[in-house]
C-alpha positions as CSV (number, residue, x, y, z in Angstrom):
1,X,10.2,9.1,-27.8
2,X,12.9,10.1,-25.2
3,X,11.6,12.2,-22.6
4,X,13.3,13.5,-19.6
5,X,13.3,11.7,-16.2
6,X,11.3,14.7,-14.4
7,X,8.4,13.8,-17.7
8,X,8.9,10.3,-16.7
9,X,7.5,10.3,-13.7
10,X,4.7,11.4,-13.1
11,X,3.1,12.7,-9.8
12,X,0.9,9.2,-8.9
13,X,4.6,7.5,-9.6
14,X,5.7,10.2,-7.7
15,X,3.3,10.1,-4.6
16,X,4.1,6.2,-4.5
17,X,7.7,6.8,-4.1
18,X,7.5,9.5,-1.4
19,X,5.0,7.6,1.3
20,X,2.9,4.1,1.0
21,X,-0.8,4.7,0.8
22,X,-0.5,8.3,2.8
23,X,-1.9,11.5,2.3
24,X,1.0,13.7,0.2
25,X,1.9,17.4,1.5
26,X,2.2,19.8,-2.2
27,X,4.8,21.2,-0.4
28,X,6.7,17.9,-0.3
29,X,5.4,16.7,-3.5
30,X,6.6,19.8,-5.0
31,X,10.2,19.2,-2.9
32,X,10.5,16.0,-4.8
33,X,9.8,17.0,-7.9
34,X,12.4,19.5,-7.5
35,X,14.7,16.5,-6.5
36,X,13.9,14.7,-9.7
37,X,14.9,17.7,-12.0
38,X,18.1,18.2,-10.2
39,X,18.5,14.7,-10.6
40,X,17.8,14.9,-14.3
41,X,20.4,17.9,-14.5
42,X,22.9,16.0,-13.1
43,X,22.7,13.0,-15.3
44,X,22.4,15.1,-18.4
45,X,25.5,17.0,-17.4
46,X,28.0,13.8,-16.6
47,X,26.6,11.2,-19.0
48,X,26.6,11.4,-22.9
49,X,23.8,11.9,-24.8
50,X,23.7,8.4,-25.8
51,X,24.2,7.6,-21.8
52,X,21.3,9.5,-21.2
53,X,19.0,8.4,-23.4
54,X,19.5,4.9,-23.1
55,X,19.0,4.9,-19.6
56,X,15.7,6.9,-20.0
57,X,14.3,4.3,-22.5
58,X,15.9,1.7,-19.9
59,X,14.2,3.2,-16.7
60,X,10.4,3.7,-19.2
61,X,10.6,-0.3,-19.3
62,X,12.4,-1.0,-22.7
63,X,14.3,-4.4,-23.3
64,X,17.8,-4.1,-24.1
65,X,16.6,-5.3,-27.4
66,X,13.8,-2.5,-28.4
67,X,16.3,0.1,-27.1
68,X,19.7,-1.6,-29.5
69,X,16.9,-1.8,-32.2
70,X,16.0,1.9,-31.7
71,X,20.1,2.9,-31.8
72,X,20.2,0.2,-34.6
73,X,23.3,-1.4,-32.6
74,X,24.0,-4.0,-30.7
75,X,22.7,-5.3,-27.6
76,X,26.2,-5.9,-26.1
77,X,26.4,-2.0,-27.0
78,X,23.3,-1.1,-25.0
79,X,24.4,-3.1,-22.2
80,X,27.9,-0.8,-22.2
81,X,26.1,2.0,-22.3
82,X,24.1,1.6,-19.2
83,X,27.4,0.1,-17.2
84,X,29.1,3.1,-18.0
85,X,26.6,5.7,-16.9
86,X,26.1,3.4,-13.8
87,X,29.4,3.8,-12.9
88,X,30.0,7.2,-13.7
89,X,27.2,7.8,-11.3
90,X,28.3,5.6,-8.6
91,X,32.1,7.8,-9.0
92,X,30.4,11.3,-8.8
93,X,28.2,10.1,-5.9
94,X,31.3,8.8,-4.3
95,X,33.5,11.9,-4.9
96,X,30.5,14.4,-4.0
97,X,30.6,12.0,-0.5
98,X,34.3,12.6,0.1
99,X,34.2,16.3,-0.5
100,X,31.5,17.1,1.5
């Protein structure tokens, strides 16, 4: 089941990521949640659908094996995938840099 990266984490994950062991703000907890949705617009907007969902099924803990079986292609496919929405990524990141 593909579900979006905001769904993917959820806010223990999410209370892990913001501080070690401290006591989370909501209003910061709610500011990073907000980051994660932005960020899930963003990849939905620049990668393709396949893109997008591999990575998902990637970032849940899938092999590249379990996600080629679910696409019913090949590994080497799989792997492609998640290279090219890594670097499409890393260019937008870099042109957003260079225009600010």
């Amino acid at each position: 089941k593909i579900v979006s990266l905001s769904k993917l984490i959820n806010d223990k994950e999410l209370s892990y990521f913001i501080k070690d062991n401290a006591v989370i703000d909501p209003e910061e907890l709610i500011a990073s949640k907000d980051s994660i949705v932005r960020l899930d617009n963003y990849l939905k907007s620049w990668l393709t659908e396949k893109e997008y969902k591999v990575l998902i099924y990637r970032m849940q803990g899938r092999s590249y094996e379990d996600i080629a079986r679910i696409f019913n292609t090949s590994i080497k496919s799989i792997d492609n995938n998640i290279q090219r929405a890594k670097k499409k990524c890393k260019n937008t990141y870099v042109r957003n840099i260079i225009n600010l």
